[in-house]
C-alpha positions in Angstrom: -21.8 -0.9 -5.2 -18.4 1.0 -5.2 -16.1 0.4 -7.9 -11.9 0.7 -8.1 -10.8 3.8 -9.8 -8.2 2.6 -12.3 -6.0 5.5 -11.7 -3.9 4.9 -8.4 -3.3 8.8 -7.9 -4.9 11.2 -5.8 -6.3 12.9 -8.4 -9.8 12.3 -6.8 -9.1 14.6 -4.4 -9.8 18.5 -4.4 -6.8 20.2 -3.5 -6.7 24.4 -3.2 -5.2 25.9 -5.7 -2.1 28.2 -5.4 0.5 30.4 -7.0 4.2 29.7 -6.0 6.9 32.2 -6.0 9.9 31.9 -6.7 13.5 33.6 -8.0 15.0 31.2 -11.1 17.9 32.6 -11.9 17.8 36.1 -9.8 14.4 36.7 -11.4 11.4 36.3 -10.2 9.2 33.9 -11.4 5.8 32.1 -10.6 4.1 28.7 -11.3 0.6 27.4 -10.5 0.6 25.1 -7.5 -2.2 22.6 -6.1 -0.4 19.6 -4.5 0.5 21.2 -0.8 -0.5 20.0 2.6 0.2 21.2 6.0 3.4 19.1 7.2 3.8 20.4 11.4 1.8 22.3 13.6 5.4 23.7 15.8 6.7 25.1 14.2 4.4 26.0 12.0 5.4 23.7 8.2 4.1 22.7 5.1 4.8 20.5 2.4 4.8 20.8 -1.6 5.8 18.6 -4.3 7.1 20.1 -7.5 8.1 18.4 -10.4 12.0 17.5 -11.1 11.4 19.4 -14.7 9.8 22.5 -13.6 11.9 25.3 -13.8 10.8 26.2 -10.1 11.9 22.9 -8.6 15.8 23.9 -9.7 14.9 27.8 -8.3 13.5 26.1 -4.6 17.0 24.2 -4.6 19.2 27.3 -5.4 17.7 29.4 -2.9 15.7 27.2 -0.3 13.2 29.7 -0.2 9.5 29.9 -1.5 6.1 31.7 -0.9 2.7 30.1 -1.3 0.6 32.7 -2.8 -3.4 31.7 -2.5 -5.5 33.4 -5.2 -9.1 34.6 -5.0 -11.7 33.4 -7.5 -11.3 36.7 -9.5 -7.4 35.2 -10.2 -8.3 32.4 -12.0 -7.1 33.1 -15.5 -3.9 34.9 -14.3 -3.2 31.8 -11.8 -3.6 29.0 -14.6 -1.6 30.9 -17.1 1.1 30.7 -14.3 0.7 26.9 -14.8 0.3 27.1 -18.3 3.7 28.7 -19.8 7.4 27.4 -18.2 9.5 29.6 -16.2 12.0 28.0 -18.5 10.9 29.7 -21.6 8.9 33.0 -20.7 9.8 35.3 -17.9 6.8 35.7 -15.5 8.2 38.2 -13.4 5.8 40.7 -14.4 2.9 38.9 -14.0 2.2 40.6 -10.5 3.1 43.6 -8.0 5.5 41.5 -5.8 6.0 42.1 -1.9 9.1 40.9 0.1 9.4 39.4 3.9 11.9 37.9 5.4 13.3 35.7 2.7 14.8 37.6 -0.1 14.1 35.0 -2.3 10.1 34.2 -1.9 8.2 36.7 -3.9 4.9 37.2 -2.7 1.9 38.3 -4.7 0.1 41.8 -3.5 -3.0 41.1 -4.8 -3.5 37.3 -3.0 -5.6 37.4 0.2 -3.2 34.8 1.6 0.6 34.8 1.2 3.5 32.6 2.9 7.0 32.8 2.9 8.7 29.7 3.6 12.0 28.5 4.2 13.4 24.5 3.1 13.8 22.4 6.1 13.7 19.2 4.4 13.7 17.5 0.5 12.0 14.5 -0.3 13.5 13.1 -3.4 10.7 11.2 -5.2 10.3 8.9 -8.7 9.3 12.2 -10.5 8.8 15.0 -7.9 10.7 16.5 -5.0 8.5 17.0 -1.2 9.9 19.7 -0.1 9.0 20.6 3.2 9.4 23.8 4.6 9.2 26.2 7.8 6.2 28.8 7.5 8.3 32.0 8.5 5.3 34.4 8.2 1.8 34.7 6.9 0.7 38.1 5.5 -2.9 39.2 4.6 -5.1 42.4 4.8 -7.5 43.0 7.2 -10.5 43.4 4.7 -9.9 39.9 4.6 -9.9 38.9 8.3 -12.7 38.1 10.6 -11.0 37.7 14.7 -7.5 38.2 13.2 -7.9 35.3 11.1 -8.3 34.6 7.3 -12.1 34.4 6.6 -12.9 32.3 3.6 -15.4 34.2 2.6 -13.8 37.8 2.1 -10.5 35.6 0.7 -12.7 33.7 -2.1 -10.0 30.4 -2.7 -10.5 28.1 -5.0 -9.8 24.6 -5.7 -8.8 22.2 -8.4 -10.8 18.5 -9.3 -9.2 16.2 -11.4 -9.0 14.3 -13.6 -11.9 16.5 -15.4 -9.3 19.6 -14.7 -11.8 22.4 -13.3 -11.5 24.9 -10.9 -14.7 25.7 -8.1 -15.3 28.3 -6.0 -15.7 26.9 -2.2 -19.7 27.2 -1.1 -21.6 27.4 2.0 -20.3 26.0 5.4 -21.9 23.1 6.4 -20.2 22.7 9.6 -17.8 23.7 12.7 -14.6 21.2 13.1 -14.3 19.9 16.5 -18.0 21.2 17.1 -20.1 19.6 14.3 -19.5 15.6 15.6 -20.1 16.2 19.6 -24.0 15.4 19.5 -23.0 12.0 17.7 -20.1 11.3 19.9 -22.4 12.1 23.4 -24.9 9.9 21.8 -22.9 6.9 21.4 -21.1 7.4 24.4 -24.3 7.5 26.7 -25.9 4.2 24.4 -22.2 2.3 25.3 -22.8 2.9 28.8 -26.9 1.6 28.6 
């Protein structure tokens, strides 16, 4: 029998972990970063929520720019110090060999497999958070860690972070195709609805 988790949060969800960029005060600067989802398919958006009292909430509103920085496994440490110390206290911007796009002011991190650079479209003012929701203006990668042109999960190595027990896991096997891995089930039950 299920029972109701007391906490009303989404905290029972596994979200991947990230790094975002950022330039607080001219500077760049980095914080760890799990609570993002895609937002629009064209053009191409996501969505992150950052908390009014981080110092990278007030850098996203000065500038309206961001990256979204995916780490491999071998990151961890370096990725949940980002999270650990405030951008408000100690200066992060040495933390990584930075890389620039587009957007002056969305550092992104060299040795990420994955990086964004993203520009504000829209600000969701919340209780205690701000959704900001933002244009993906490019995605950059290597090709060591592409497989048809397209980031391979494997050769990038994300991870993601559980709570509330507050642990990082690497991402296992595949145990499906999308769109492929539900036709048997969905010929069956069509061909039994017309019996």
């Amino acid at each position: 029998m299920k029972t109701v988790i007391e906490q009303k949060n989404l905290f029972c969800l596994p979200w991947t972990q990230t790094i975002l960029g950022t330039h607080l005060e001219g500077k760049v600067n980095f914080m760890a970063l799990d609570w993002l989802t895609r937002a629009n398919y064209d053009p191409p958006m996501l969505g992150i929520c950052v908390s009014k009292n981080n110092a990278s909430h007030a850098a996203i509103l000065d500038t309206g720019e961001f990256s979204v920085n995916v780490p491999s496994v071998e990151m961890v440490e370096i990725t949940d110090y980002t999270g650990l110390v405030s951008g408000k206290r100690v200066d992060k911007s040495e933390l990584f060999e930075v890389f620039y796009g587009e957007l002056k002011s969305a550092p992104m991190i060299s040795d990420c497999p994955i990086t964004m650079e993203c520009k504000i479209t829209q600000t969701v003012d919340l209780p205690t958070n701000s959704f900001f929701i933002a244009e993906i203006i490019n995605i950059y990668s290597e090709e060591k860690y592409l497989t048809d042109g397209k980031p391979d999960v494997k050769k990038t190595t994300p991870f993601l972070l559980t709570m509330p027990d507050n642990r990082f896991w690497a991402i296992g096997e595949c145990v499906g195709k999308a769109w492929d891995a539900g036709k048997a089930l969905r010929k069956r039950l069509q061909q039994e609805k017309v019996e």
